[in-house]
C-alpha positions as CSV (number, residue, x, y, z in Angstrom):
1,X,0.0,0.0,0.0
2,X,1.4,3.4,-1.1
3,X,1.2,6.3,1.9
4,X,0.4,9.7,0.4
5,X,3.7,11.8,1.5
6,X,1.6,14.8,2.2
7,X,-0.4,13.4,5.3
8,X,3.0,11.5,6.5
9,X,4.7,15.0,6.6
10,X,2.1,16.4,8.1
11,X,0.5,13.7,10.8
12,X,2.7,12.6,13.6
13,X,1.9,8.9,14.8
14,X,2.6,8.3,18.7
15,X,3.7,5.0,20.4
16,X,0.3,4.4,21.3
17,X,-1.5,5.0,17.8
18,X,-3.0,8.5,18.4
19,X,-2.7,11.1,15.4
20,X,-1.5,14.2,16.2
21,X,-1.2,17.5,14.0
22,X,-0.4,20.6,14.1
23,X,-3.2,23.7,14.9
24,X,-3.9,25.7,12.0
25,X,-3.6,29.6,12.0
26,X,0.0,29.9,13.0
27,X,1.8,31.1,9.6
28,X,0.9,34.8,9.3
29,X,-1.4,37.5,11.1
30,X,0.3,37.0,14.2
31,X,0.0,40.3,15.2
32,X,-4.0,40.0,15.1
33,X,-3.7,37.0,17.8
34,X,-3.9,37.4,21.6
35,X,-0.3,35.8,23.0
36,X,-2.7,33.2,24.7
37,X,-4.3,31.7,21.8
38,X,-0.6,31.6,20.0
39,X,0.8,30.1,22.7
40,X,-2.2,27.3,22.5
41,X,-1.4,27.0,19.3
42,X,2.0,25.9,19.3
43,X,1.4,22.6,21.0
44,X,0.0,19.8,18.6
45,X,-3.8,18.5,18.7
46,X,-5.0,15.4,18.0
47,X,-7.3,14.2,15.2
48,X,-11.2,13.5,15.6
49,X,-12.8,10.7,15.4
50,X,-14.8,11.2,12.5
51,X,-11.2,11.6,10.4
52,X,-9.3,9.5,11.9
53,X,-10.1,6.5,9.5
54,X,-9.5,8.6,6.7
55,X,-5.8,9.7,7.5
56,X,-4.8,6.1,8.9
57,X,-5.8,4.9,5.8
58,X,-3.8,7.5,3.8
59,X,-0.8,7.0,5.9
């Protein structure tokens, strides 16, 4: 089975299975933001449920 390279650079797999990726709104416009919500959106997030098969099936 081929894994699209896009979703493998871009979902991080942890020991335990979860799907983890990154929170979107951090490239630009920082100076809009609050320092709280860019600080809560440097940490990663995981995927939902309703996705979940979706990506583990691309990966």
């Amino acid at each position: 089975m081929i894994s699209r390279k896009t979703v493998s650079k871009r979902i991080k797999v942890t020991k335990g299975g979860k799907l983890l990726r990154r929170v979107r709104g951090v490239s630009h416009n920082m100076a809009k933001k609050s320092a709280k919500s860019i600080q809560k959106k440097r940490k990663y997030s995981s995927v939902s449920k309703s996705d979940y098969k979706k990506i583990r099936a691309l990966i």
